[in-house]
C-alpha positions as CSV (number, residue, x, y, z in Angstrom):
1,X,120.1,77.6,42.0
2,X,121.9,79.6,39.4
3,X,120.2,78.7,36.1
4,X,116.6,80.1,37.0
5,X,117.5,83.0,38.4
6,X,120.4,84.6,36.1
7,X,118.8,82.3,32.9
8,X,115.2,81.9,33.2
9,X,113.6,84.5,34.9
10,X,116.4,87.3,33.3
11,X,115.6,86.2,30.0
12,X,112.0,87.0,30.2
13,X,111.3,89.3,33.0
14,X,114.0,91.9,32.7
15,X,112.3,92.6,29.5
16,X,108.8,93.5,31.5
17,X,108.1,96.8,31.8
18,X,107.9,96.6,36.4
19,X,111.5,95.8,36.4
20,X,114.1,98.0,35.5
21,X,117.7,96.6,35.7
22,X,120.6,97.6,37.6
23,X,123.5,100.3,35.7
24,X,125.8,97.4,35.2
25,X,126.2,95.1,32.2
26,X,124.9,92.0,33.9
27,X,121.2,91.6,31.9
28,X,121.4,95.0,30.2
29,X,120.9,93.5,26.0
30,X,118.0,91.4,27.7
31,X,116.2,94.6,29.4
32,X,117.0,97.1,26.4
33,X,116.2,94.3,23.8
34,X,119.2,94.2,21.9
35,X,120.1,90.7,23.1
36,X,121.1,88.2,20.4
37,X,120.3,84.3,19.4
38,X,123.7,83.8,21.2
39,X,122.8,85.1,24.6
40,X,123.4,82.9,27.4
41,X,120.0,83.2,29.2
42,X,118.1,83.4,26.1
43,X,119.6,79.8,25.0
44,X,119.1,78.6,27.8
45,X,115.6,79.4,28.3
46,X,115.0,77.6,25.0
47,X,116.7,74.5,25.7
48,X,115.2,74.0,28.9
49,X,111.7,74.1,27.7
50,X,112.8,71.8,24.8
51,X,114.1,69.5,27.3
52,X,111.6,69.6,29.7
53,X,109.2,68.9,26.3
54,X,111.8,65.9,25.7
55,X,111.5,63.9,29.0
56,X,107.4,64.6,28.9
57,X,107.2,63.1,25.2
58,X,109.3,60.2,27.0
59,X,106.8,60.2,29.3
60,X,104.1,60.1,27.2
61,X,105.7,57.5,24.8
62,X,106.5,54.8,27.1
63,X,105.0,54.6,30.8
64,X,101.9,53.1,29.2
65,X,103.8,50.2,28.4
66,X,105.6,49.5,31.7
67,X,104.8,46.5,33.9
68,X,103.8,46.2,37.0
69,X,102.0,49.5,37.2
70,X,98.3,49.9,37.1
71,X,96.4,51.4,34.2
72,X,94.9,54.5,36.8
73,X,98.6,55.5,37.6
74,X,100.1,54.9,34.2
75,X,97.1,57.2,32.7
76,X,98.0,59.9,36.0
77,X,101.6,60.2,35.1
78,X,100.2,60.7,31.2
79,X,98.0,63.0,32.2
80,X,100.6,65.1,34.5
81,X,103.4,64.8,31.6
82,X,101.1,66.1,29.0
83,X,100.4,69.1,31.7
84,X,104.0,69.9,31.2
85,X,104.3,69.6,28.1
86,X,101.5,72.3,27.3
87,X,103.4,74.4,30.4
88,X,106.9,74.6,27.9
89,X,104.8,75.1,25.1
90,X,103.0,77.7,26.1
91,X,106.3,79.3,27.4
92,X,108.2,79.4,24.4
93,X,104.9,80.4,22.3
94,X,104.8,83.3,24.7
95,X,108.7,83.9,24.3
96,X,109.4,83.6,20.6
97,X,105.9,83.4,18.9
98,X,107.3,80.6,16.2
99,X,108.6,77.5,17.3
100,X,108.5,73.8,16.3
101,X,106.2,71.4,17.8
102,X,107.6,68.4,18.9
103,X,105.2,65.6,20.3
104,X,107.4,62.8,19.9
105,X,110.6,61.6,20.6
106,X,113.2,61.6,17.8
107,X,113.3,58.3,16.0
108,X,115.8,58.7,13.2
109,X,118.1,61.4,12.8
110,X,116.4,63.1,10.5
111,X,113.7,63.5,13.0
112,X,116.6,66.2,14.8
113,X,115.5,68.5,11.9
114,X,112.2,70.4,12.5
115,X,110.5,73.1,11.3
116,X,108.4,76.0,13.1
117,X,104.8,75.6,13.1
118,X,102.1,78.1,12.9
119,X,100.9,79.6,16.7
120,X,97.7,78.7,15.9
121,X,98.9,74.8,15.7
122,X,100.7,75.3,18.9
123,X,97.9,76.7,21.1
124,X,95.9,73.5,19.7
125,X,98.4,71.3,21.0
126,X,98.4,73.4,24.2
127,X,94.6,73.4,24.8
128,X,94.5,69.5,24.1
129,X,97.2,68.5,26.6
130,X,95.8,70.9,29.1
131,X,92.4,69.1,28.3
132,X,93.7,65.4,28.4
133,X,95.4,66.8,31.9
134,X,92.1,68.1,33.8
135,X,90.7,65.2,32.8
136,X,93.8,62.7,33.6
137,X,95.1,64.7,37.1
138,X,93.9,64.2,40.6
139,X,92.3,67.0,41.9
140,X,94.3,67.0,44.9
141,X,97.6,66.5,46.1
142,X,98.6,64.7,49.4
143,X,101.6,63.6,51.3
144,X,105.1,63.9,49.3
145,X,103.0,65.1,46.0
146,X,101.9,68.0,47.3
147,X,103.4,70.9,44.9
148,X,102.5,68.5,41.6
149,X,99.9,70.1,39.3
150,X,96.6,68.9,39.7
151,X,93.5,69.2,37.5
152,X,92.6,72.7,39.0
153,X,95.9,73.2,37.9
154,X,95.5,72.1,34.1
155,X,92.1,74.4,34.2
156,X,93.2,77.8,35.3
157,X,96.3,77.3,32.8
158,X,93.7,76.8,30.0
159,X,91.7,79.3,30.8
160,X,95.0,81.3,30.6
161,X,95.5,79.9,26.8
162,X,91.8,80.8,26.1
163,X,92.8,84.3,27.4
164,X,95.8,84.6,25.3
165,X,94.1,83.9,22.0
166,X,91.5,86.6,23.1
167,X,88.6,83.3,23.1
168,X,86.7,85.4,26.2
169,X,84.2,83.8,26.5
170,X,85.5,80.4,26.6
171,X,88.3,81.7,28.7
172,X,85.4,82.9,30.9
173,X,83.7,79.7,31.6
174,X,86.8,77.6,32.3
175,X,87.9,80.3,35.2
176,X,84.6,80.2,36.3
177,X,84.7,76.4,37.1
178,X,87.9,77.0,39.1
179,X,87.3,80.2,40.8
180,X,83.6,78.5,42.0
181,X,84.3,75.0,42.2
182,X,88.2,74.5,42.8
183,X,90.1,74.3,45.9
184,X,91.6,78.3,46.4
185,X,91.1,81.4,47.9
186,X,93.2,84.5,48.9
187,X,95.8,84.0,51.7
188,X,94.2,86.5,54.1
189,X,97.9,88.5,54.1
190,X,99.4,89.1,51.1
191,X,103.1,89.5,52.4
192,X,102.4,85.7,53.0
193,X,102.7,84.3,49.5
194,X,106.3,85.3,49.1
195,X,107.8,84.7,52.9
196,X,107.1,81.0,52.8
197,X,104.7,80.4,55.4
198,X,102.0,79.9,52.9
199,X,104.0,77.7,50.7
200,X,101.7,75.1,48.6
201,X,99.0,76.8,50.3
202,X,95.4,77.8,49.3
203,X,96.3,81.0,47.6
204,X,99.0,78.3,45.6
205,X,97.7,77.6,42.2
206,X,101.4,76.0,40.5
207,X,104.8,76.7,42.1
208,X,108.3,75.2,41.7
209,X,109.4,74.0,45.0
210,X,112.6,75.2,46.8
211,X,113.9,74.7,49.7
212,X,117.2,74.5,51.9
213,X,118.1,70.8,51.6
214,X,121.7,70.8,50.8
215,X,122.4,67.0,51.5
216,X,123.9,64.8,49.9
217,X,124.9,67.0,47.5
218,X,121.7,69.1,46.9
219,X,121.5,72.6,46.4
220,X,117.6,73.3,46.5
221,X,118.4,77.1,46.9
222,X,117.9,80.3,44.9
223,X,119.8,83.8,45.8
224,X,115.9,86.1,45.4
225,X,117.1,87.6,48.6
226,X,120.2,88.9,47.2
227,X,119.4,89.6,44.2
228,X,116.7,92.1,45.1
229,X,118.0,93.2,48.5
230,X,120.3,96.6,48.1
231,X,123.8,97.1,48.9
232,X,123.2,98.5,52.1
233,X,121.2,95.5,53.3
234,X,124.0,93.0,51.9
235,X,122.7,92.5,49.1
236,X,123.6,92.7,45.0
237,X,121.1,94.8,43.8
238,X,120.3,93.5,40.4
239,X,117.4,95.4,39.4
240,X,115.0,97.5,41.0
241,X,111.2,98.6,40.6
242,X,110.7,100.6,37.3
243,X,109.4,104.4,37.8
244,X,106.2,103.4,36.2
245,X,105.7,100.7,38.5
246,X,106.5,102.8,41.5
247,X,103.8,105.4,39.9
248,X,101.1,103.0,39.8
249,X,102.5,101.3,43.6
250,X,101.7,105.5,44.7
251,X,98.4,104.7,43.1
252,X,97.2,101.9,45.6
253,X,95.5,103.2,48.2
254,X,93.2,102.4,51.1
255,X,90.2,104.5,52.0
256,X,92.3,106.4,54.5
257,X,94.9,107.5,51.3
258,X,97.2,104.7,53.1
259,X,99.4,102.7,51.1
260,X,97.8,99.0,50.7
261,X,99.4,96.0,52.1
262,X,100.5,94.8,48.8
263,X,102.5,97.9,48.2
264,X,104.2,97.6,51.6
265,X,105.1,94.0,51.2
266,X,106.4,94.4,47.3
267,X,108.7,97.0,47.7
268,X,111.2,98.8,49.9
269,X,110.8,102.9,49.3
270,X,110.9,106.4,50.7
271,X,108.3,105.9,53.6
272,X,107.8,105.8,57.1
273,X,106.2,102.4,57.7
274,X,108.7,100.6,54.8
275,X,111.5,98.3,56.2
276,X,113.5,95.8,54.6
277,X,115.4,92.2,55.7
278,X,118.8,92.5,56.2
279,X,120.4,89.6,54.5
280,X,122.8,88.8,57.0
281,X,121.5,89.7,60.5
282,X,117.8,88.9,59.1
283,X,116.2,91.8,61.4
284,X,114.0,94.4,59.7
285,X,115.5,98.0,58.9
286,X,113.5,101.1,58.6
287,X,114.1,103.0,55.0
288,X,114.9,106.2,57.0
289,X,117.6,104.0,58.8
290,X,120.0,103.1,55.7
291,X,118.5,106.0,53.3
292,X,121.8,107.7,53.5
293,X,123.6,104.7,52.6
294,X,121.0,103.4,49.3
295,X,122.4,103.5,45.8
296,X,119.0,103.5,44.6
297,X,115.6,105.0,45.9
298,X,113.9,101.9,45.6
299,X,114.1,98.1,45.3
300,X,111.4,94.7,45.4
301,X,111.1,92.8,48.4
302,X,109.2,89.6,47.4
303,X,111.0,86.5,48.5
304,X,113.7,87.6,51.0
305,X,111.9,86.6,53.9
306,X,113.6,83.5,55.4
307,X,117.7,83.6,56.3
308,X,117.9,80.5,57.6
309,X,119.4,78.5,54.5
310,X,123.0,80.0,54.7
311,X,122.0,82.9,53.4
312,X,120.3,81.6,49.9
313,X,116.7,81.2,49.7
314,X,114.5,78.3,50.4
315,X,111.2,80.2,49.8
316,X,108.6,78.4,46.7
317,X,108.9,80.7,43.4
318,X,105.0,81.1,42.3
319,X,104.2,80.0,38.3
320,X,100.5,81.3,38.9
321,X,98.6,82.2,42.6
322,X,94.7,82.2,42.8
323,X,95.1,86.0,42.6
324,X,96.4,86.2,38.8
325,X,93.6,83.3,37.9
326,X,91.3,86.2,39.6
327,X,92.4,89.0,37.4
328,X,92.5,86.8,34.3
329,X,88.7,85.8,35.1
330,X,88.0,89.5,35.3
331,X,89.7,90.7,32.2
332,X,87.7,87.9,30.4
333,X,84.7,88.8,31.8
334,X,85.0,92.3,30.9
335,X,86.2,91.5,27.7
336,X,83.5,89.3,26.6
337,X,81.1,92.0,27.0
338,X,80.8,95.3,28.1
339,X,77.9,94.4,30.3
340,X,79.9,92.5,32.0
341,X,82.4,95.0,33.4
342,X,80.6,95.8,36.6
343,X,80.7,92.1,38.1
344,X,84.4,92.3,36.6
345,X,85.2,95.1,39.1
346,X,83.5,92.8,41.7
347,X,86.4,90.5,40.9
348,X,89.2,92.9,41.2
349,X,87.6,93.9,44.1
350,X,88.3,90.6,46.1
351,X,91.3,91.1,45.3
352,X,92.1,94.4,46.5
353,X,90.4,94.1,49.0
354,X,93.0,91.6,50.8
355,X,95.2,93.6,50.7
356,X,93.3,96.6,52.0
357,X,92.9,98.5,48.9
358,X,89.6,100.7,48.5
359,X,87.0,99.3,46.2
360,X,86.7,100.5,42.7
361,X,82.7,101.8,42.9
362,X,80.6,100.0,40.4
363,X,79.3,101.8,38.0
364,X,82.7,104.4,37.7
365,X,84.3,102.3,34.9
366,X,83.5,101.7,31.1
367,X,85.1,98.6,29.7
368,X,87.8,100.1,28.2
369,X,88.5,101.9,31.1
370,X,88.6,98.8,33.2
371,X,90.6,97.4,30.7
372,X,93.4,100.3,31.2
373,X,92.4,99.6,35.0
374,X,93.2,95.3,35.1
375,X,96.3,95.4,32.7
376,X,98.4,98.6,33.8
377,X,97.3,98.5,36.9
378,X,96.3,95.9,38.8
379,X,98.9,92.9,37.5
380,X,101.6,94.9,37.8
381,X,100.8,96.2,41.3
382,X,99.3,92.7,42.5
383,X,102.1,90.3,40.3
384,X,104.9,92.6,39.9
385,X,108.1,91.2,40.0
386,X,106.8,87.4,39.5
387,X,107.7,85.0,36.7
């Protein structure tokens, strides 16, 4: 429970501009990027997604050639192995731009010594697992696999790719196919992606599953709720909401000038209708009740909403939600051309519009403007906080 949390998601998302971390040393040469090849969670992000990479090359290498095991499962398991092995990729392209690419298993020792490759041969390798994947993955997941990644799965994640190598239009038609023809839609309330009522659930596009199972040995926990919760409330405070976050939160507003429902449910501030969990007692408490006591004007809230897991955190920690495959499909659309941008802002609309948000009018925008609009607006306010 303590490697994602104070490895993982520190080593990349303390250096995001929505999250500004606590006055302490814990994280501070990740967030002001001064952080070295020797820092803990940076390591460790990079050998986890070389390891992951070395059991789906395994994987990949050998199931076809166990018994007793029929050719439609061996080629599923394939197929779901190369899914992850474009996932790693693609987060360690993201991460450090140059990397090696490593599609087999080591055979001789000199195979331990690799080069870095080129992005551009990366993101091939990414887009042809992610291909061999939709086309290898069930569509859906029942039973005990529910929570694997599925060929919707593999789709919206190379769309994603398409996205980050700016190929719009191709980008485009692949979130097209899974926005019109996959299997998601919007949770009709927001708070419910992060309290885990809605876990694996329609908004729920890839997540990696949690829980409280601490038995024979287990620890299927993560400390979110503490983490984010302030002092006050029991919890460490880590890192708060960044003042330009908080400006664009002030930003998103219903058609009465109310706060939306995503603002409410993201973060804990100066208002009359915010409250907060308390991480012992689990009962709400009004900002104005513990204002006095804050060391901070403002924290997150995402993912403290269960207290029944001796205190750590149970709750499903979202990879990608049918929200952020919206807002990719809209910056592509708007992207690819500029005649585009109004049924673009029909997009974001759907999703502000779960979450009570007034519409953007059509027409009000110019492509650039909507650009501004999508990447300093809405993912932050919609996503902030998330991996």
């Amino acid at each position: 429970k303590w490697t994602f949390f104070e490895q993982l998601y520190i080593g990349i998302t303390w250096k995001a501009d929505d999250v500004l971390n606590a006055p302490t040393d814990y994280g501070k040469s990740i967030a002001d990027f001064t952080n070295g090849t020797d820092d803990g969670a940076i390591a460790t992000f990079w050998k986890s997604n070389f390891t992951g990479l070395s059991y789906a090359n395994q994987i990949i290498e050998r199931v076809p050639d166990i018994a007793g095991i029929s050719e439609e499962s061996k080629a599923a398991f394939v197929a779901e192995a190369k899914f992850l092995r474009a996932l790693y990729n693609f987060q360690l392209l993201v991460a450090f731009e140059n990397i090696p690419l490593i599609t087999e298993t080591p055979k001789t020792p000199e195979d331990f010594y690799v080069s870095q490759v080129s992005p551009s041969e990366v993101w091939a390798q990414i887009e042809a697992d992610l291909a061999d994947a939709k086309a290898g993955m069930p569509a859906i997941r029942e039973g005990e696999d529910v929570g694997r990644a599925t060929s919707w799965t593999a789709s919206a994640y190379l769309g994603k790719a398409y996205l980050f190598q700016e190929k719009f239009g191709t980008a485009v038609t692949e979130f097209n196919s899974v926005v019109d023809n996959g299997p998601y839609d919007l949770t009709p309330n927001y708070a419910d992606n992060f309290n885990g009522s809605q876990e694996n659930g329609v908004e729920s596009v890839f997540e990696i599953q949690w829980s409280g199972n601490r038995a024979n040995g287990n620890d299927e926990r993560h400390p979110f709720n503490f983490e984010v919760t302030p002092g006050a409330l029991g919890g460490w405070e880590l890192f708060y909401p960044s003042d330009w976050l908080m400006d664009e939160m002030m930003l998103d507003q219903t058609a009465t000038s109310e706060y939306s429902d995503r603002v409410y449910s993201s973060v804990f501030f100066d208002d009359a209708n915010s409250d907060m969990l308390d991480v012992y007692s689990g009962a709400a408490v009004a900002y104005a009740d513990v204002k006095a006591d804050l060391s901070h004007p403002k924290f997150f809230k995402k993912y403290t909403g269960e207290f029944d897991k001796d205190y750590y955190n149970g709750i499903n920690i979202h990879l990608m939600r049918f929200a952020d495959v919206l807002l990719m499909q809209a910056e592509a659309m708007n992207e690819s051309n500029a005649a585009n941008t109004d049924a673009a802002i029909a997009v974001v609309n759907r999703v502000r519009a779960r979450s009570n948000a007034a519409d953007i009018a059509l027409g009000s925008m110019t492509q650039a403007e909507l650009r501004q609009q999508i990447r300093h607006h809405e993912r932050p306010v919609e996503l902030s906080m998330e991996y």
